[in-house]
C-alpha distance (Angstrom), angle and dihedral (degrees) to the residues before:
residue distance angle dihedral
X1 . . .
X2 3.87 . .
X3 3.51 127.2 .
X4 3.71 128.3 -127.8
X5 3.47 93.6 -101.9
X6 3.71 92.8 52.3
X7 3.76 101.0 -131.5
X8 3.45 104.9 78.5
X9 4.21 124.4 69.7
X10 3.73 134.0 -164.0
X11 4.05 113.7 -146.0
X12 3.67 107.8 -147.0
X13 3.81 127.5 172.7
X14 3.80 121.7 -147.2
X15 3.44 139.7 -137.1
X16 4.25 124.5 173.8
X17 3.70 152.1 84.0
X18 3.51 115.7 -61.9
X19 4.31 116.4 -162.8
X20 3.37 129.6 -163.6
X21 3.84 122.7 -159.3
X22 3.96 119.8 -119.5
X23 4.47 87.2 -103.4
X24 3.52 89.0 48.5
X25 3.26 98.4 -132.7
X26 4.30 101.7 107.8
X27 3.36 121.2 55.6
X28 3.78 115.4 -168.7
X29 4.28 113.6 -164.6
X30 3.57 117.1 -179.6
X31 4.37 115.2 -173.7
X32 3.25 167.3 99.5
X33 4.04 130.2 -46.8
X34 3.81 130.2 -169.4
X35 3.71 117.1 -168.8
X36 4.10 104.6 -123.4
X37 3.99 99.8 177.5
X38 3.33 138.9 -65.4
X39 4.05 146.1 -157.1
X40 4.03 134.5 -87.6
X41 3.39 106.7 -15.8
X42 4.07 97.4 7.5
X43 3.98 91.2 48.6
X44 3.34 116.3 142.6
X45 4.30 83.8 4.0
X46 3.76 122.9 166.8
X47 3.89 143.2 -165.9
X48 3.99 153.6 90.0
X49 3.39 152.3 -112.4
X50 3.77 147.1 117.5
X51 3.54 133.0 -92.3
X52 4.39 146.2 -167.9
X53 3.20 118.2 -134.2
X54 4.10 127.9 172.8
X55 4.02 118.2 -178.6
X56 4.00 130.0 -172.3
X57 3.76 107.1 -152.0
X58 4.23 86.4 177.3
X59 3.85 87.8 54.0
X60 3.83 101.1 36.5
X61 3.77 93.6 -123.4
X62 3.80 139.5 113.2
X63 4.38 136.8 175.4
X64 3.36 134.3 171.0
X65 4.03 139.6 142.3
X66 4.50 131.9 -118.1
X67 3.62 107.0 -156.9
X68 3.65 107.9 -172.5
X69 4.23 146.6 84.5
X70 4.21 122.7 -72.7
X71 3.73 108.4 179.4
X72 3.34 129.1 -169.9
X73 4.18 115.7 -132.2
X74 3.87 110.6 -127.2
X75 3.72 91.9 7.9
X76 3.84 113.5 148.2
């Protein structure tokens, strides 16, 4: 994942059921995320959580929601 400011990255590795509908065109994934690093301000970064995610490859368009912690070591 990028951040806003487009320099900085969080790593995450994933772990969950991904669905695809009968068309193929919508895949559904529903998971698990842990937080392996990052860069800039999310080097070194850790945390969890899971995440839904649905994506339209016919229609070019994707959404979905992480719910969980990233923290920064030696933040302040």
């Amino acid at each position: 994942m990028v951040s806003a400011n487009e320099k900085d990255s969080v790593f995450l590795s994933v772990i969950g059921q991904f669905e695809t509908s009968k068309d193929k065109c919508v895949r559904t994934s529903i998971g698990t995320y842990t937080v392996t690093g990052g860069t800039g301000a999310f080097a070194n970064a850790t945390g969890s959580g899971i995440f839904e995610a649905q994506s339209d490859v016919c229609a070019n368009t994707s959404s979905g929601t992480y719910t969980g912690t990233i923290s920064r070591p030696n933040s302040n």
